[in-house]
C-alpha positions in Angstrom: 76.8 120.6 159.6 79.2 118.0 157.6 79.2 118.5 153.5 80.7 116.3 151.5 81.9 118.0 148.3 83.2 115.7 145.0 84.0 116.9 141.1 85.1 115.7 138.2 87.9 117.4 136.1 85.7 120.2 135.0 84.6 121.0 138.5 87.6 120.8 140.1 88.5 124.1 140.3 85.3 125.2 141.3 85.1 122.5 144.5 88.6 124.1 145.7 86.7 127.6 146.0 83.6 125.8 147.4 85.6 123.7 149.8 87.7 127.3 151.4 84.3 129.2 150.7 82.9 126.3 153.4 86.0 126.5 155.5 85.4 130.6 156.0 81.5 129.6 156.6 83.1 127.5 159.5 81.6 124.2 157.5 82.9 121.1 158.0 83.4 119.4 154.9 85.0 115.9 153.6 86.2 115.8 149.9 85.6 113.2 147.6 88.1 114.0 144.6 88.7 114.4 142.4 92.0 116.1 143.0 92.9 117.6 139.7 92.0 118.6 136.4 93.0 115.6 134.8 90.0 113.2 133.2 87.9 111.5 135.7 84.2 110.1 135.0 81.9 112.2 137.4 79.8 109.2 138.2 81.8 107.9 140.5 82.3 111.3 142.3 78.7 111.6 142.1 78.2 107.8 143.5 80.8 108.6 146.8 79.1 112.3 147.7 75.5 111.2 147.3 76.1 107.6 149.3 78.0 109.7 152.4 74.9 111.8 152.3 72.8 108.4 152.4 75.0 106.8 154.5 75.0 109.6 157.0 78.6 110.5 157.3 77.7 114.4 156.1 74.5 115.8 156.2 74.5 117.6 153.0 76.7 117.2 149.4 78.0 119.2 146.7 79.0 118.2 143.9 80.4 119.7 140.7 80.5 118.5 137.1 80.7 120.7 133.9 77.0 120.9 133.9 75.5 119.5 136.8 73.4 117.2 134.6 75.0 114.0 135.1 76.0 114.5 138.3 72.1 115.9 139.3 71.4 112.1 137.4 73.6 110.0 138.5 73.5 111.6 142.2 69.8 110.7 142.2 70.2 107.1 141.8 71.3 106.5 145.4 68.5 106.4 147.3 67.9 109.1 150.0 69.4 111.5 147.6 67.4 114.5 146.7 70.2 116.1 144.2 69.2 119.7 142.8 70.7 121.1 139.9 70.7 124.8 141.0 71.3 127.9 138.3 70.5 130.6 140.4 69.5 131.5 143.8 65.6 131.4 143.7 66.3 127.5 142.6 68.7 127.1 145.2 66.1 128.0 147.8 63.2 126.1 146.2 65.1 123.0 146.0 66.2 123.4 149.8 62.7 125.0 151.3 60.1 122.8 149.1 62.0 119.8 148.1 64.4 119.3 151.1 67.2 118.6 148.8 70.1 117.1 150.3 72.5 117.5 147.4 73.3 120.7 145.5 74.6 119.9 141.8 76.3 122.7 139.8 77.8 123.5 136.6 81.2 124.8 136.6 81.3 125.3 132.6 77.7 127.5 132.5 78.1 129.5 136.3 80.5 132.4 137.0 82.5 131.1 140.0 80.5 134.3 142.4 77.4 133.0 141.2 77.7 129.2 142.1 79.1 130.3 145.5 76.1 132.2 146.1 73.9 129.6 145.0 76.0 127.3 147.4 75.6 130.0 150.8 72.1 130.3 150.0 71.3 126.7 149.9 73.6 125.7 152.9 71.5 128.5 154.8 68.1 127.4 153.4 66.2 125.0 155.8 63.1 122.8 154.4 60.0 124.8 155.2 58.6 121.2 156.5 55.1 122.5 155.2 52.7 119.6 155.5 52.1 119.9 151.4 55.8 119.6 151.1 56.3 116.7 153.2 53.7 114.6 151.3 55.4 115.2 148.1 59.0 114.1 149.5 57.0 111.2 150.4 55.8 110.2 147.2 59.1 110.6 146.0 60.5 108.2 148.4 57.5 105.8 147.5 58.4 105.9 143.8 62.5 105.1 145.3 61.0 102.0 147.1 59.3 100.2 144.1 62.9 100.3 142.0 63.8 97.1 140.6 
């Protein structure tokens, strides 16, 4: 498995745990930026994990704002992304097992740094259940995707 990991300034110190935390996991992973904690917009960190997901270059993303919410939003405007906002590790699994997420989103101002790496093993080990109920609903998501614009 390839990850591609991104953050703006606030998550930046949490995707350099992340990114050794993968390396000890024996994960590949490619990073996106930013590369410090000076101001960046987190769309365009979002834009560059979600499309290598898209685009096929790594199979799964990370990516880490000072909520997760915009980058869980603007993540999810690339189509064949699937970005979760995780808090914990039961949504971690749900995401991965029911929704077949393909990008993890997390908050590095509202999660202890222990708790977003958990959340991170657990949905890196979580496969999609591939339940017949879960595959029509990832379905109708990708229908909705197709009839943008």
């Amino acid at each position: 498995m390839k990850v591609a990991l991104g953050a703006d300034h606030a998550g930046f110190q949490l995707k350099e745990t992340l990114k050794k935390m993968l390396e000890e996991m024996g994960i590949a992973s490619k990073d996106f930026g930013c590369a410090s904690t000076a101001q960046v917009d987190y769309p365009d960190f979002a834009e560059a994990v979600a499309r290598a997901v898209a685009g096929g270059e790594a199979e799964r993303g990370i990516m880490v704002c000072g909520t997760g919410i915009g980058a869980s939003i603007a993540a999810n405007k690339i189509p064949g992304v699937r970005a979760a906002l995780c808090h914990d590790a039961f949504t971690a699994v749900a995401s991965r097992c029911h929704n077949d997420a393909n990008v993890l989103c997390l908050g590095a101002r509202v999660l202890e740094e222990s708790l977003a790496c958990e959340i991170a093993r657990t949905w890196l080990k979580t496969d999609f259940s591939g339940e017949e109920r879960h595959r029509r609903r990832i379905s109708k998501i990708a229908q909705i995707e197709a009839k943008r614009g």
